[in-house]
VOPADREN-741050 format. One record per residue: residue in three letters; x, y, z of N, C-alpha, C, O in turn. Coordinates in pm, whole numbers, padded with zeros to 5 digits, always signed. Layout:
BEGIN
ALAXYZXYZXYZXYZ
...
This chain:
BEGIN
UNK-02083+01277+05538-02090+01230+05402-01953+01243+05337-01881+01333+05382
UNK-01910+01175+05248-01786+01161+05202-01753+01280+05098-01844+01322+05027
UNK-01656+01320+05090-01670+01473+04985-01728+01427+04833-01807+01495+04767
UNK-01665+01279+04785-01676+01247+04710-01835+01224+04635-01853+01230+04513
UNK-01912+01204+04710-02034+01198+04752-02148+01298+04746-02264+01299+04706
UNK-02023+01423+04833-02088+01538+04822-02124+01643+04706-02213+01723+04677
UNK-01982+01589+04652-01953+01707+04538-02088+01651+04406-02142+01731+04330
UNK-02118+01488+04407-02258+01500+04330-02373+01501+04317-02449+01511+04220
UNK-02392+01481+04500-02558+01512+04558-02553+01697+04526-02657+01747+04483
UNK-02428+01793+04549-02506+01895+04540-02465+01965+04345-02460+02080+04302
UNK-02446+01843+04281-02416+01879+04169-02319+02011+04132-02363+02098+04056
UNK-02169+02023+04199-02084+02024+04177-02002+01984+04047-01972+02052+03949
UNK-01977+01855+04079-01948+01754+03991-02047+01646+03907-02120+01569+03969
UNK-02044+01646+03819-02175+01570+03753-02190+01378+03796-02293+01311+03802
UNK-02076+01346+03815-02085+01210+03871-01985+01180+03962-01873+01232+03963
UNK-02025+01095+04038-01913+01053+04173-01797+00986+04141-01698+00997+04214
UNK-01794+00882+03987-01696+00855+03928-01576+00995+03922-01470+01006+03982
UNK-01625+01067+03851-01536+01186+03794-01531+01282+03956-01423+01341+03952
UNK-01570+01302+04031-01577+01375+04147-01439+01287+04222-01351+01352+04279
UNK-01432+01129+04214-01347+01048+04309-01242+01076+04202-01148+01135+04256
UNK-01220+01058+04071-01104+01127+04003-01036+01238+03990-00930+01251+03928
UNK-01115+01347+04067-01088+01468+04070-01012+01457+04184-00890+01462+04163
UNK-01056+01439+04329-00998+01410+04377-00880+01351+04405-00790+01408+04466
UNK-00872+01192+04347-00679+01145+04319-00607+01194+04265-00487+01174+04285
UNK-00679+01320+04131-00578+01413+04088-00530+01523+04163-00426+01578+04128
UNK-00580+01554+04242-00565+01665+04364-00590+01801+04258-00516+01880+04201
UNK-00727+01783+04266-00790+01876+04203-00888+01920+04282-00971+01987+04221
UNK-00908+01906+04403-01005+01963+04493-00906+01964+04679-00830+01894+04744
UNK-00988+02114+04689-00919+02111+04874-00989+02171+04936-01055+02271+04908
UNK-00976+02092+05063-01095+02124+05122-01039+02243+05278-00976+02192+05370
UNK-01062+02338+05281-00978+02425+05388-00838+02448+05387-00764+02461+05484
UNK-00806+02452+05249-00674+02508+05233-00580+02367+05213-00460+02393+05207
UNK-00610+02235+05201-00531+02128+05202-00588+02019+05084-00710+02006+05069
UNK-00508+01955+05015-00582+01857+04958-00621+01767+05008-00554+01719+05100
UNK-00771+01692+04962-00862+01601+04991-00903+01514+04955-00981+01522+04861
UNK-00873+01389+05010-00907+01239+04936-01073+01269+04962-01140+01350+05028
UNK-01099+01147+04865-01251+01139+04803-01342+01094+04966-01458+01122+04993
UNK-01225+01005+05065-01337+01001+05147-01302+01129+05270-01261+01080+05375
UNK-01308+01210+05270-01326+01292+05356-01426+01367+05401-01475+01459+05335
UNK-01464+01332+05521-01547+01364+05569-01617+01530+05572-01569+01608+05655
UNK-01724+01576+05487-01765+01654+05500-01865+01706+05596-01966+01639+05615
UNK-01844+01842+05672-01912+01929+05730-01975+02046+05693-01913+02082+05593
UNK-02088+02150+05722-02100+02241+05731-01975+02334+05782-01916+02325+05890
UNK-01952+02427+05676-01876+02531+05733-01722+02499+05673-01621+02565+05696
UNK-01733+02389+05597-01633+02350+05517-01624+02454+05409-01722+02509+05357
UNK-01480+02478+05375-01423+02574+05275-01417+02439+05138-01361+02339+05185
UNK-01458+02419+04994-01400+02367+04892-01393+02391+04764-01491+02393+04689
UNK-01242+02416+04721-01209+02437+04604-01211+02345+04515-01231+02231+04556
UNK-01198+02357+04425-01237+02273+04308-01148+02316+04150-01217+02391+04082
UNK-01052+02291+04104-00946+02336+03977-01061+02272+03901-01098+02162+03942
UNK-01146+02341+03760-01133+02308+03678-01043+02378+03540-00984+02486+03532
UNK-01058+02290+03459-00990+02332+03369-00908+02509+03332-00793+02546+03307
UNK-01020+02566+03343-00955+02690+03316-01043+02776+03435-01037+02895+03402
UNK-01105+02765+03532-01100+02831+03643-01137+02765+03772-01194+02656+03767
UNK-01106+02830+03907-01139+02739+04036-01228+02764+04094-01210+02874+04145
UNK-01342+02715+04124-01509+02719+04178-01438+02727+04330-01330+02667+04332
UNK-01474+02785+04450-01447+02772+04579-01616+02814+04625-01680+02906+04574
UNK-01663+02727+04726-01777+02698+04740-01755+02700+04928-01644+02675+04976
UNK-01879+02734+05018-01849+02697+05141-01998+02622+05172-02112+02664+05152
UNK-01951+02493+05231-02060+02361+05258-02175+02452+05388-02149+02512+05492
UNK-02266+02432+05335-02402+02518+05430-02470+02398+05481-02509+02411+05597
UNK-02491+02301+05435-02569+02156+05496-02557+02041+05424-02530+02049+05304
UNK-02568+01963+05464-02494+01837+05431-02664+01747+05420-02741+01718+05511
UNK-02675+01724+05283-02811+01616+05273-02788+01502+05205-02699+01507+05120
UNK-02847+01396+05221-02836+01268+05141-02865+01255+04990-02797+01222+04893
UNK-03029+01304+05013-03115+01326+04897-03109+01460+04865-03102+01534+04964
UNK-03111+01542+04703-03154+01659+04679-03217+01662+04571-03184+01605+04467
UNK-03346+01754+04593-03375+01730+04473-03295+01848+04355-03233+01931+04421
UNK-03284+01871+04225-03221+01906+04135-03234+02074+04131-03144+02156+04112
UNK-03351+02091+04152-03376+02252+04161-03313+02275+04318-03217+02351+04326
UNK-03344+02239+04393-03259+02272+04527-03131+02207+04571-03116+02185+04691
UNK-03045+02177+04493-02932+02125+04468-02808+02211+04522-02703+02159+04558
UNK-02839+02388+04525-02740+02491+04498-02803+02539+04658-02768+02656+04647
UNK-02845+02535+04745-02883+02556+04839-02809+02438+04922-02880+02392+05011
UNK-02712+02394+04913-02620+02294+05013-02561+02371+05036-02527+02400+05151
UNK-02519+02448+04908-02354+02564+04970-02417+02679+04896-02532+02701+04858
UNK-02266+02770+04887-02277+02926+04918-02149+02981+04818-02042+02985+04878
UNK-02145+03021+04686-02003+03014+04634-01951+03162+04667-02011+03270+04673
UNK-01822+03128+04686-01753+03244+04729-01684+03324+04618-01606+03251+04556
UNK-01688+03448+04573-01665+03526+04507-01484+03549+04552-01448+03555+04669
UNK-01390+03560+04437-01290+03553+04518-01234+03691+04380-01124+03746+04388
């Protein structure tokens, strides 16, 4: 699935518009590197995320098409840093 994609099936990012903008701003990396919007996401993926005044780092646990909204936060795993 494309990160771009990813970041709003697991509600990360609230829309894939603003998720693919985040991205061209190089505001998200995925394993230590920055990441265009189509990059291919895996399980076991490391991704950071700059917002405004702090950085979410999250690690990808499963990769789904559909989610529903209450199980949304069960894709990943956020890492305490």
């Amino acid at each position: 699935m494309r990160l771009d994609k990813y970041l709003k099936v697991s509600r990360l990012i609230k829309r894939r518009t603003v998720a693919n903008e985040a991205c061209d701003g190089q505001r998200v990396m995925v394993n230590g590197r920055q990441a265009k919007a189509s990059y291919q996401v895996k399980p076991g993926d490391i991704i950071e995320i700059g917002y405004a005044n702090r950085t979410l780092k999250v690690e990808v646990m499963q990769v789904e098409e559909h989610v529903a909204k209450a199980s949304a936060d069960a894709l990943y795993r956020e890492i305490a840093e």
